[in-house]
C-alpha positions as CSV (number, residue, x, y, z in Angstrom):
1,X,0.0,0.0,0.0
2,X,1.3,3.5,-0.6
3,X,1.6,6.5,1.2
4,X,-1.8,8.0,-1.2
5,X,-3.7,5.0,-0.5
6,X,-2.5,4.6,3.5
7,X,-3.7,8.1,3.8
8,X,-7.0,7.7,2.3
9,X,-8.0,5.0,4.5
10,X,-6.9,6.3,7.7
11,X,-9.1,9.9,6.1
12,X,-12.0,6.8,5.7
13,X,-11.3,5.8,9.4
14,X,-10.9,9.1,11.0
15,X,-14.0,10.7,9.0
16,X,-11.9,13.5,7.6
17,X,-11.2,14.9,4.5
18,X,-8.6,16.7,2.2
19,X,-10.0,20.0,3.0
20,X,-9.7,19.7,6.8
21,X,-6.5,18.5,6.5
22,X,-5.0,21.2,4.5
23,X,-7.3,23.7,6.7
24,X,-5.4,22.2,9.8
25,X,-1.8,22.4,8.1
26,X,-2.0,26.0,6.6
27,X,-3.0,26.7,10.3
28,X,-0.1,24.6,12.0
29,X,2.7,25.3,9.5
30,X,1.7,29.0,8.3
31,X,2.2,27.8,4.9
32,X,-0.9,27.8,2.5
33,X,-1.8,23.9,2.0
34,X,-5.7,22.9,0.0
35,X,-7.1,20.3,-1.0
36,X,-5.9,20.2,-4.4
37,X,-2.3,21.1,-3.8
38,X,-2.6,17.8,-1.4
39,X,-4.5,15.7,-3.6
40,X,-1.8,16.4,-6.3
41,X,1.1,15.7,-4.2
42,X,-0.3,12.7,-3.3
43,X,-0.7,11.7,-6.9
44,X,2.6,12.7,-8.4
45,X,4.3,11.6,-5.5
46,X,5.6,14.5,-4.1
47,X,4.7,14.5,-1.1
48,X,7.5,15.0,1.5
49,X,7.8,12.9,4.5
50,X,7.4,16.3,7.2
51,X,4.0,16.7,5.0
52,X,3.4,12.8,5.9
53,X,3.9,13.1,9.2
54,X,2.2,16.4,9.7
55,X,-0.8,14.7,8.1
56,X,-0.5,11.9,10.3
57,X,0.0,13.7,13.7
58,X,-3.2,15.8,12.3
59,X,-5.0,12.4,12.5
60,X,-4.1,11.3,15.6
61,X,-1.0,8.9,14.5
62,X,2.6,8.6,14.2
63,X,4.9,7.4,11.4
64,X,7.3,4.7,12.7
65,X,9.9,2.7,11.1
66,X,11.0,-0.8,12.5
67,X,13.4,-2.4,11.9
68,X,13.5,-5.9,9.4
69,X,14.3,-9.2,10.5
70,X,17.0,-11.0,8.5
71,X,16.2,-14.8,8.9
């Protein structure tokens, strides 16, 4: 699953959208976020992992990396 389609569903399990999102990052950062600019990020891509991780503190989450087992 990628980031796009992680996001989505935790947007699906949280009940927010796109719009509140960016609302609650132009507000947090200072920079201007919307929906589209998101939306298209998320599509090409682009999206950086502070965005990421801004969206997913927004939501109530963290981003955590663990580590593989080699067998």
């Amino acid at each position: 699953m990628n980031i796009r389609e992680q996001i989505k569903v935790l947007l699906a399990i949280e009940n927010s959208t796109l719009t509140d999102i960016a609302r609650k990052m132009t507000a947090e950062t200072g920079r201007n976020y919307s929906m589209h600019n998101l939306s298209q990020k998320l599509s090409r891509k682009t999206l950086k992992f502070e965005e990421a991780r801004l969206i997913a503190k927004i939501l109530g989450y963290k981003i955590q990396f663990e580590k593989i087992q080699n067998n």
